[in-house]
N, C-alpha and C positions, 0 to 999 in steps of 0.2 A: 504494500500500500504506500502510496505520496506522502512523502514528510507533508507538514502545515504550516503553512505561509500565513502567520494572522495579523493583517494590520492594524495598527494601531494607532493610528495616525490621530485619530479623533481626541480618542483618548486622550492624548498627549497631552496635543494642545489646549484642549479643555481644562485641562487639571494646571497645565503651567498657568490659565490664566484666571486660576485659582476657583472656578464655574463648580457648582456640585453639578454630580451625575443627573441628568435626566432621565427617562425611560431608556432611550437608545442607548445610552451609555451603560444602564444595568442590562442590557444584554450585551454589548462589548464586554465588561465585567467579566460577565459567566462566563463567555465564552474564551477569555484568559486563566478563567479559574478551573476549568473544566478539561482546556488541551494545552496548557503551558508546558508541563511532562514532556510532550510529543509534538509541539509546535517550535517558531522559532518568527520574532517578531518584524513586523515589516513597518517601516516608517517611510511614508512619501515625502520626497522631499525633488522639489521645482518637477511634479507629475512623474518622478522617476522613484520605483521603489527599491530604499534602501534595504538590503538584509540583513539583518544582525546576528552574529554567530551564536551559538548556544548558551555559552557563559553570559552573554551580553545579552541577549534575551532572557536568561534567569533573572538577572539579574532589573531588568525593567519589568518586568512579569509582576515580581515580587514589590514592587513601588509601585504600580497601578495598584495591586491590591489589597495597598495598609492601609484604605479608606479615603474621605475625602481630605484634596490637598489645601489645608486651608491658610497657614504659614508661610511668611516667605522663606523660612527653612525649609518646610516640607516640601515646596516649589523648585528649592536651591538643589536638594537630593533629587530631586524627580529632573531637573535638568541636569543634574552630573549624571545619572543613569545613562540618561538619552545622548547627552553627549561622548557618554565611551562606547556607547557601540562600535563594535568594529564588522566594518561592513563584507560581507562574504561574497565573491563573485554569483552572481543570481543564474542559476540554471532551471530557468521553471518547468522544465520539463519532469522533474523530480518532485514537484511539489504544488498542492492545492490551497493557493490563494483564496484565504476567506476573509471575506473583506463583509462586516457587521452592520455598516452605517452608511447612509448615503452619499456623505462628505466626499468630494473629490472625482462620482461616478459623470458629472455633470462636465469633467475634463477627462475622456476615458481611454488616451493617448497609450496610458500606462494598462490598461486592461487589454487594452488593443495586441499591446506587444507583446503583453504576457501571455495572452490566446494564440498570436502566430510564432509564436518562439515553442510552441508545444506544451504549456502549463494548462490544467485547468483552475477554474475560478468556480468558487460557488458565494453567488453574493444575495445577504440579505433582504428586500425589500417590507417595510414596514407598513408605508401605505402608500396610495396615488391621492393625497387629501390636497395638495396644490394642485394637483390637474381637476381633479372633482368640484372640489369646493375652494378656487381661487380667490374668493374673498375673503376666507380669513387664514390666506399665506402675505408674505410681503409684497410691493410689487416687484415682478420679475420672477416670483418664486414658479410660478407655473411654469415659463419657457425652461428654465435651468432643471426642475424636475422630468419637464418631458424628455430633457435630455439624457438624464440621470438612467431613467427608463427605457431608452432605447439601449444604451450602453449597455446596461445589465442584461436586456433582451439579448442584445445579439452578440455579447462577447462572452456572456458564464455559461458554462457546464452543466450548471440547477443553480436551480433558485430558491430558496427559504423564504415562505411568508409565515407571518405570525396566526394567521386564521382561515379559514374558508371565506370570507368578506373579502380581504385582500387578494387573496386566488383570484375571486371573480371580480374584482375590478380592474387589475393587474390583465387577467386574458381579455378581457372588455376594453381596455387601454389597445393591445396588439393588436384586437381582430378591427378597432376602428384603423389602427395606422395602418395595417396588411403587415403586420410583423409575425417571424414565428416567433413559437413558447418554447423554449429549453426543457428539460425535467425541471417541477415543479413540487417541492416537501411541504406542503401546512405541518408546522410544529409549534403548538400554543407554548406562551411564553410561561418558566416559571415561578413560581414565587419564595424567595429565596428567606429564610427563615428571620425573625427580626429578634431580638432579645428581649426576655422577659420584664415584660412592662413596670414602673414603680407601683407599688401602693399609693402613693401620694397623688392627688387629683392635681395636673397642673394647672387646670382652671375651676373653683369652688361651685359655681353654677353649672346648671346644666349646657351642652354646646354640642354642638354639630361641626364637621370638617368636612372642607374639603382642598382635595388631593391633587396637585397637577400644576403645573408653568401658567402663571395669567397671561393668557391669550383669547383671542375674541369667541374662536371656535369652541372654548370651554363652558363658554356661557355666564361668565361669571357677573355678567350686570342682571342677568335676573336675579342672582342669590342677591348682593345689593341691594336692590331695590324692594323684594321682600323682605329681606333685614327691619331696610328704614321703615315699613311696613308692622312692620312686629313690633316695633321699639313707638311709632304712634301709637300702638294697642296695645301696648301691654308696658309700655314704660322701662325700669329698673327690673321687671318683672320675665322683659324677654330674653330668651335663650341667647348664648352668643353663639357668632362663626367662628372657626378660624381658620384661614385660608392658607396651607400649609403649601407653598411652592414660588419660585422666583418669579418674579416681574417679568414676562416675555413682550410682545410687540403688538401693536393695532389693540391699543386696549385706551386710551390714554384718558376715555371715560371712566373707567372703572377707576383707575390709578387717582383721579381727579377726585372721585367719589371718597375713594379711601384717606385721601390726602384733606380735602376741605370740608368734607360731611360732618358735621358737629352731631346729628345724633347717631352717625355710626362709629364715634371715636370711642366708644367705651365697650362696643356692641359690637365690632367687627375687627378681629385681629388679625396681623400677618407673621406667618413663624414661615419666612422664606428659606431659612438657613439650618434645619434639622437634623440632626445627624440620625442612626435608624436604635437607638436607645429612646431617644425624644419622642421619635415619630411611633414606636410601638405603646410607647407610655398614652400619646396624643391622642390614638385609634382605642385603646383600651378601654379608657375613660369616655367616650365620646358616644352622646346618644345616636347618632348614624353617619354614614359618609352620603352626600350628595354630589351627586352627577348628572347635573342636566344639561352634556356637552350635546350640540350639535353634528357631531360627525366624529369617528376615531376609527383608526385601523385596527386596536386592539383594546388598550381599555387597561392597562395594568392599577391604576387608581380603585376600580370596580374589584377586580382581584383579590389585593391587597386588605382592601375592607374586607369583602365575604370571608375571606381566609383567616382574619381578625376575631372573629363573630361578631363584627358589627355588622347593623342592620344597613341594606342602601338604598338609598332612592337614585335611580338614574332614568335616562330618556332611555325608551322602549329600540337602540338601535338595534338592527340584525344581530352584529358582532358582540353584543353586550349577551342577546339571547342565544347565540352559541356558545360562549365563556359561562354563561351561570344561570340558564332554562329561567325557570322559575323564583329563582330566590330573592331577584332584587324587586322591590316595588316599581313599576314603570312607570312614566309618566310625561307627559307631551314636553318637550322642552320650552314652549309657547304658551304653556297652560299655568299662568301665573296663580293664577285662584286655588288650583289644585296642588300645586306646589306648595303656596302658604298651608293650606289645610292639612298634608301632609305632615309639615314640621311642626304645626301646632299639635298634633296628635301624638308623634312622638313624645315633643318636649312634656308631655303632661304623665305619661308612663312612666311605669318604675324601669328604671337606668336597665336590668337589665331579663326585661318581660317578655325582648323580641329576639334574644340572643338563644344560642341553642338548637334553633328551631328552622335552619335554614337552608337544611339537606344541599349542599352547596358542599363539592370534594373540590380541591384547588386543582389546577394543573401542578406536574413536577417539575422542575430540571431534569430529572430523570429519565423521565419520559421525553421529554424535549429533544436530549441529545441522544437518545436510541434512534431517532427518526434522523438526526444530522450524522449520524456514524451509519447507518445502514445506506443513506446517500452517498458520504461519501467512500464508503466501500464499492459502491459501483460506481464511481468513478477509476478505480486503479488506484 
């Protein structure tokens, strides 16, 4: 079988520029934590990929995975790592290029050559959410995805998507351009165990979270606005948010709301910066996780809760109802009324009335990468 070509390009840079992990990043993670033994790290650098010998990839392996980098020491070692790799003459015909993140597919110069030089590639795709729903990417983000997506069409081996949703948006993408489809893996993502939560409430009222980068596609000026909603009616008396994830783009509403809203100042918090002790304690304590995003390829925030035993409310999407059938509450992401009425009903339960009871089995890792090693065993 092909040694593992894993790049990591994303990684990298993300953590040198001190960003915690996102979604896409906890599956770069895994996928360092899972084939580092038997892989060897690839950093792009001016669209050409560097390889780094074994020791040198041990050794970066091991600095991606001591958490996030939030020091500018922890940044200082995470750039002396990256800087002694010592780079191996690339024979990619020896070795299967897995490339996790879409960063860089959108320049595919370097996939190119590694396809005609005799390597194969199996590259991730997470979703087609700027080509579908380009109004809440940045602009430009749809052309540079389309590209992204041709790339991965026509120069991988297989392709890994996170769900049966993306499968079908993904060959719905090709069969509009007249592209072919590679071998194609659904392998839902897993949920990676968090540490046992404190006993200590870290907020003394009752509160709801939610999970995920503030961006427009999350929806998060409904929760907002039903906030300031609950806090007219119910005074000192209503439940709080806390909106557990970083400031992302095209929100500048919401960010405005959060910034100048005097009666969301005391009723709406942001814990952007959590580490996964915090964020388990956060979820523990927490009367449900709300999701009522408009659109996702997969939904690891919905996950995360149900695997928690908290209860969720999210929008009724496809992807949401292949990751967990029955278990969450659904509900229109448009359907403001019903959404207050929802979180007034929790908030009025005992803390933990609806936990238990939400026949909800998580996906594994385990499972995940039996579907990526049986791939790429038939590759060679």
């Amino acid at each position: 079988m092909r040694r593992i070509a894993l790049d990591v390009t994303r990684l990298v840079g993300r953590a040198l520029k001190g960003r915690l992990p996102t979604g896409i990043d906890r599956v770069g993670l895994a996928y360092v934590d899972h084939y580092r033994a038997r892989a060897q790290a690839v950093v792009r650098v001016a669209d050409r990929p560097l390889l780094a010998g074994a020791e040198a990839s041990d050794r970066l392996f091991a600095q991606l995975l001591t958490g996030p980098v939030a020091t500018a020491r922890e940044r200082l070692r995470l750039l002396e790592a990256t800087s002694r790799l010592v780079p191996e003459r690339v024979r990619p015909e020896e070795f299967v290029l897995v490339h996790t993140g879409h960063g860089g597919l959108e320049r595919p110069d370097f996939l190119r050559r590694w396809s005609r030089a005799g390597g194969h590639a199996l590259t991730f795709v997470h979703d087609l959410i700027p080509i579908t729903h380009p109004e809440f990417a940045r602009a430009g983000e749809a052309e540079k995805h389309e590209a992204r997506m041709r790339a991965a069409l026509s120069c991988s081996s297989a392709i890994v998507v996170n769900s049966a949703a993306t499968e079908r948006e993904l060959r719905s993408f090709a069969k509009a351009k007249d592209l072919a489809v590679p071998a194609v893996a659904v392998a839902h993502l897993g949920v990676s165990a968090l540490p046992d939560p404190a006993p200590l409430r870290p907020i003394a009222e009752p509160y709801f979270v939610v999970l995920g980068t503030i961006e427009a596609r999350k929806n998060h000026w409904l929760l907002v606005q039903l906030w300031r909603r609950l806090v007219e009616t119910h005074g000192e008396r209503a439940p709080k948010l806390v909106i557990i994830g970083q400031r992302g783009w095209e929100c500048e509403h919401v960010f405005a709301a959060l910034d100048r809203c005097t009666p969301l100042r005391n009723a709406v918090l942001e814990r952007g910066d959590l580490r996964d002790a915090e964020l388990a304690t956060y979820l523990h304590h927490a009367r449900a996780l709300l999701f009522p995003s408009f659109v996702e390829g997969y939904g690891l925030p919905l996950v995360e809760g149900l695997a928690a035993g908290l209860p969720v409310v999210a929008s009724p999407l496809p992807v949401f109802r292949e990751l967990a059938g029955d278990a969450p509450t659904y509900i229109d992401p448009l359907d403001g009324a019903a959404w207050l009425t929802a979180v007034e009903d929790l908030a009025r339960r005992a803390p933990t009335e609806a936990r238990g009871r939400l026949g909800f089995t998580a996906p594994s890792w385990s499972d995940h990468f039996a579907v990526i090693d049986e791939t790429l065993a038939r590759l060679g």
